[in-house]
C-alpha positions in Angstrom: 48.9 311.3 -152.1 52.2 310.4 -150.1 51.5 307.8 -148.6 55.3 306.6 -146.8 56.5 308.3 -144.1 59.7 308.7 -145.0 58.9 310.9 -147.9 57.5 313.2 -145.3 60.7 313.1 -143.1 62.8 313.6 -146.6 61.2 317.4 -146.5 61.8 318.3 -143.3 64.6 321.3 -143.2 66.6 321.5 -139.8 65.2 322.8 -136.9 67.2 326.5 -136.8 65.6 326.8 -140.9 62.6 329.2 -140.8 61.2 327.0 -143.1 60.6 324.4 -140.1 57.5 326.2 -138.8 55.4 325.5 -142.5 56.9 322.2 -142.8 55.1 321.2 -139.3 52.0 322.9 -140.0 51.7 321.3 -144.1 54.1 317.9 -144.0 53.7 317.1 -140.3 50.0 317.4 -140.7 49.8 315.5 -143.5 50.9 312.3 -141.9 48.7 313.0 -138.8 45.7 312.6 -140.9 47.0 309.4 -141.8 47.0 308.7 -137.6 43.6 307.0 -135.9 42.7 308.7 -132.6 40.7 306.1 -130.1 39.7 305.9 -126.7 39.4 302.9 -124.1 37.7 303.0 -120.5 40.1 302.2 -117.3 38.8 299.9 -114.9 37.2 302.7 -112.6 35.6 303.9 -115.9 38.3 307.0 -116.7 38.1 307.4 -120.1 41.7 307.5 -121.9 42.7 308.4 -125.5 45.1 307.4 -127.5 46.5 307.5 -130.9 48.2 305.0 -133.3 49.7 304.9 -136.5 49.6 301.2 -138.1 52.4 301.0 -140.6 51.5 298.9 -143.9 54.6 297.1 -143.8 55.1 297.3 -139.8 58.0 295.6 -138.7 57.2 296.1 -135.5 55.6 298.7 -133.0 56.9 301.4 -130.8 54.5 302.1 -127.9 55.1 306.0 -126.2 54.4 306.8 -123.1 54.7 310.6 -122.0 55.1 312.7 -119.3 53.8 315.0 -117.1 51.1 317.1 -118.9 51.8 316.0 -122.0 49.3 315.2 -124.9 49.8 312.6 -127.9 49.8 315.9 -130.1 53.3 317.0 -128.7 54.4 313.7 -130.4 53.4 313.9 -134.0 57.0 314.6 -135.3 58.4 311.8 -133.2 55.7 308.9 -134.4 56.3 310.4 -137.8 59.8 309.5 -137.6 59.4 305.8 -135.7 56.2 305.6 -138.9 59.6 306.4 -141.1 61.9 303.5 -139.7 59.3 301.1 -140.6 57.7 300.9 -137.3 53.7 301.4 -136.2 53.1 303.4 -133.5 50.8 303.9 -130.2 50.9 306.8 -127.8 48.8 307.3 -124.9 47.2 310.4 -122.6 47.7 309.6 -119.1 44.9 310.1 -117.5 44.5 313.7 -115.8 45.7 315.1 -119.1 45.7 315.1 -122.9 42.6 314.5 -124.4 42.0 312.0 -121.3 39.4 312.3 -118.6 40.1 314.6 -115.6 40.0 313.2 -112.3 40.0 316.6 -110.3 36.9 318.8 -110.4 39.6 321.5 -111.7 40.8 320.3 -115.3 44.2 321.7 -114.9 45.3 320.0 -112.0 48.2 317.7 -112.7 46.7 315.1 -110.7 46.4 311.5 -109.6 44.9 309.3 -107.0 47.3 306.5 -107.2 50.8 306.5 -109.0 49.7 302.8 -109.6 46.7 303.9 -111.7 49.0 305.3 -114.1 50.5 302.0 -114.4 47.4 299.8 -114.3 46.5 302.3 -117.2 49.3 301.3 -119.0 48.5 297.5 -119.3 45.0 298.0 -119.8 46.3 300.2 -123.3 48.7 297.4 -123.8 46.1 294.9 -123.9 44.2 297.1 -126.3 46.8 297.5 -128.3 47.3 293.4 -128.6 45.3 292.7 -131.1 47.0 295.2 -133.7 50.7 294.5 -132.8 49.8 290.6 -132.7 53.3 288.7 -132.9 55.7 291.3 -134.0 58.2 292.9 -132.3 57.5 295.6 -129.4 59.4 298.6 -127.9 58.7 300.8 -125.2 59.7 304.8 -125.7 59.1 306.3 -122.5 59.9 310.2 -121.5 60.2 311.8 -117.7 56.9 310.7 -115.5 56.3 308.2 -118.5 59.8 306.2 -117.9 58.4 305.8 -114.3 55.5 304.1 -115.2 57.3 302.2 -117.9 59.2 301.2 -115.7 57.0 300.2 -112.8 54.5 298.5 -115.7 57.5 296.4 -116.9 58.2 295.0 -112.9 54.5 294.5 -112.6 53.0 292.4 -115.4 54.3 290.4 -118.3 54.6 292.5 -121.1 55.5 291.7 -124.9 59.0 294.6 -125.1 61.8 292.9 -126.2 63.6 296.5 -125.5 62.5 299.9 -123.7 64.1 303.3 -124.1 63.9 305.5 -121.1 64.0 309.6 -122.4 65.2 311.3 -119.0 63.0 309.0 -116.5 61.5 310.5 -113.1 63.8 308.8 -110.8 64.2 311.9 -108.7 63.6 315.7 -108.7 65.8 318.8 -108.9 65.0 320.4 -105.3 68.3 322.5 -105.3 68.8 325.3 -103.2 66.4 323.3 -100.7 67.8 319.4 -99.9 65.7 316.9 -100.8 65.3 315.7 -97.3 63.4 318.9 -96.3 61.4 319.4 -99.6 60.6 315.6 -98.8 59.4 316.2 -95.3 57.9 319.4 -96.5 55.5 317.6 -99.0 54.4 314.7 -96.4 53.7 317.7 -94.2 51.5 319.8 -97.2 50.0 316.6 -98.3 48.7 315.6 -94.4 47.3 319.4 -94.2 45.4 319.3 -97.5 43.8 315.8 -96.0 43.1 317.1 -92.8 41.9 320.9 -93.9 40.6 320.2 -97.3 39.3 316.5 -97.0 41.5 314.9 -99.7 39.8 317.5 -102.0 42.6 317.8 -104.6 44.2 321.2 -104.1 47.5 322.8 -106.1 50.7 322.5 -104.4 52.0 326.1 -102.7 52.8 328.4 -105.3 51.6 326.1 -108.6 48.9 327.5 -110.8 47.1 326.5 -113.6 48.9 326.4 -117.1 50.3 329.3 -118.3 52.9 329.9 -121.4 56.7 330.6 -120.8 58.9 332.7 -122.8 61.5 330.5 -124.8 64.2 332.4 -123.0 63.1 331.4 -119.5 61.8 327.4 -120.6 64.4 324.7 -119.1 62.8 322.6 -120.8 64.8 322.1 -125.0 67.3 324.5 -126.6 65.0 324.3 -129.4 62.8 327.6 -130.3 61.2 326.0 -133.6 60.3 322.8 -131.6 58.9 324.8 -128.4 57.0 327.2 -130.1 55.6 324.8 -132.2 54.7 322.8 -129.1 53.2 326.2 -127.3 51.3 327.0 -129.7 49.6 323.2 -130.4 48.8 323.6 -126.8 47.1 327.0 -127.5 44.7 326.1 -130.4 43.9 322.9 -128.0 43.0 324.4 -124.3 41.3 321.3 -123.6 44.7 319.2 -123.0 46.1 321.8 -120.8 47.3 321.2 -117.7 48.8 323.3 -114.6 50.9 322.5 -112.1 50.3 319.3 -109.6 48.2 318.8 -107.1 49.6 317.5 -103.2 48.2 314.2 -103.8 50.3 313.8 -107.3 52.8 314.9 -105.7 52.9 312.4 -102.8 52.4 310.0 -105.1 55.3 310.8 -107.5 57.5 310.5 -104.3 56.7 307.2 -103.5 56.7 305.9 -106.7 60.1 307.2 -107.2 61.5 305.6 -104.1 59.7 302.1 -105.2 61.8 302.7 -108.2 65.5 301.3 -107.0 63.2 298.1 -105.4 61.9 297.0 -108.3 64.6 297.8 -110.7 66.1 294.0 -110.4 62.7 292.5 -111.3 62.8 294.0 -114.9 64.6 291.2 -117.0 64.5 293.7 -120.3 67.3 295.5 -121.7 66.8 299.5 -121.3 68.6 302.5 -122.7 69.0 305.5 -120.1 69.0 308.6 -122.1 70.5 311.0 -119.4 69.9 314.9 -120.1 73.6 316.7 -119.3 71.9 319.6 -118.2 68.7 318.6 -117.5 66.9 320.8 -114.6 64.2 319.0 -114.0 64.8 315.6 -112.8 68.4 314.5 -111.1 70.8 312.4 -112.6 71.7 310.5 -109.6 68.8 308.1 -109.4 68.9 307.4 -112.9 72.5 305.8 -112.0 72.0 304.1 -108.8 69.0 302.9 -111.1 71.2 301.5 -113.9 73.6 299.6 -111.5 70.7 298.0 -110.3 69.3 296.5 -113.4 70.3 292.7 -114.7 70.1 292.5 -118.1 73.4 292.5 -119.2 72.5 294.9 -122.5 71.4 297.6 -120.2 73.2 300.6 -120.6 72.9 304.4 -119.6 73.9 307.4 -122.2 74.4 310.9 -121.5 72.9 313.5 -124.1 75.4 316.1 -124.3 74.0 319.7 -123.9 70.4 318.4 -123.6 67.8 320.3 -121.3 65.3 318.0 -119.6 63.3 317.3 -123.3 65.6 315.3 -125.2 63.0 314.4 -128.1 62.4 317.8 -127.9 65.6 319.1 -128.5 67.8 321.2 -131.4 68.8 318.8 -133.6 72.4 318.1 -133.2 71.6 317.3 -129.7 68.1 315.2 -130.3 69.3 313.3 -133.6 72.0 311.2 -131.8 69.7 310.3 -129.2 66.8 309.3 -131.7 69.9 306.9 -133.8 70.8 305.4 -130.4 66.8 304.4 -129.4 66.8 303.1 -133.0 70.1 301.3 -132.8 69.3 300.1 -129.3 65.6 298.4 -130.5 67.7 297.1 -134.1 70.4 295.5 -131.3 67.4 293.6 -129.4 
């Protein structure tokens, strides 16, 4: 029985290879076995799940922390190659979706009470994770709504990364044609008529819907097929962890976490790597810059992604594989 990650990694064929498909489903699989699946319960008693793989000669760990909709499962390839570099490591469901407790009557809605519940989420998995990672080294790899609350967490409590990694962080939102002034005034306004006509009860925003599949020709999301199928289908044989489109009160919430974002930028005394998508239609670039000019540590740094869509770890691979050397090279530097 293998039991080393990289000899796993070592069969992987490139990405375009129709070979890729059976190497996720036999290899890729193989090393999930070897990964524990666990659960802790949030202070308001929301029960999250997580998984973690402990290396047997860990020279450190590399927590993940997703985005939007996203389930530990969309991450197997990614912990098998941090497993490969020597590193344990932990990813968590956000509550609201994954394999983690709902907190909408409706289970697809992408929603949240509090942005800061996310990140109060966040230290409570960190301080279940202390025990295991102990004194070695730490590293945060966050992705979209996942470098927000990395981020926020980071400001907020003391926290053992000597580095964090932000994959395309939700600084700000693509609104084009519509400026973001009137999309912002436009959700203040939805969000006060959901209060006042369906009494907080968490309802979609205008025209979102529960999840549904997207051809690979019309996703914005990777340039990869083999990766996005894969990722579609994982998401079909596991209906549990899907989720639809967000509620007002996420929403709202997103907003204002995203203009807390530049305010609390010069609190965070770690070095981070930006990882900007190029042609990322999901999230703007702009933020992410004004957010970089505002951080201290002197290592900080942003990178553009050439020719990435909004999913960096996600993408073909001779867009994702410089990225995933600069995360490594950036937690080697620190």
């Amino acid at each position: 029985m293998i039991n080393d990650p990289k000899q796993w990694l070592l069969k992987r064929p490139s990405d375009d290879h129709p070979e890729w498909a059976l190497w996720a489903d036999r290899e890729l699989q193989s090393f999930w076995e070897q990964v524990q699946e666990a659960s802790f319960t949030a202070a308001d008693e929301v029960k999250l799940h997580y998984a973690f793989y402990q290396h047997p000669k860990s020279r450190g760990w590399v927590v993940i922390s997703p985005g939007r909709i996203e389930c530990y499962i969309k991450y197997k390839e990614l912990m098998l190659e941090v497993a490969a570099q020597g590193y344990s490591v932990a990813t968590i469901d956000h509550r609201g979706q994954g394999f983690s407790e709902r907190i909408s009557d409706h289970p697809q809605h992408g929603h949240v009470e509090h942005f800061d519940d996310f990140v109060r989420d966040f230290a409570d998995f960190m301080l279940e994770l202390k025990a295991l990672i102990g004194e070695q080294p730490c590293y945060l790899l966050a992705h979209s709504m996942g470098g927000a609350i990395g981020s926020l967490y980071m400001a907020s409590y003391p926290h053992p990364f000597r580095a964090a990694a932000l994959s395309a962080p939700m600084m700000g939102v693509h609104t084009q044609p519509v400026p973001a002034t009137i999309v912002n005034s436009f959700v203040r306004l939805g969000h006060w008529l959901n209060a006042k006509l369906a009494g907080n009860r968490p309802r979609y925003v205008t025209g979102m819907q529960d999840y549904s599949d997207c051809t690979f020709e019309a996703n914005e999301l990777t340039h990869s097929q083999a990766r996005y199928q894969w990722f579609r289908a994982l998401y079909l044989d596991n209906p549990q962890v899907q989720v639809g489109g967000p509620t007002w009160q996420w929403l709202m919430q997103s907003m204002e976490a995203m203009e807390e974002l530049p305010r609390v930028a010069p609190v965070i005394k770690t070095p981070l790597l930006i990882l900007q998508a190029e042609q990322d239609r999901i999230v703007k670039p702009e933020p992410q810059k004004d957010f970089m000019r505002l951080l201290t540590h002197p290592l900080s740094r942003l990178q553009q992604v050439r020719g990435s869509y909004h999913e960096i770890l996600m993408e073909s691979d001779n867009i994702r594989e410089p990225a995933i050397r600069s995360i490594f090279d950036f937690f080697e530097q620190n």
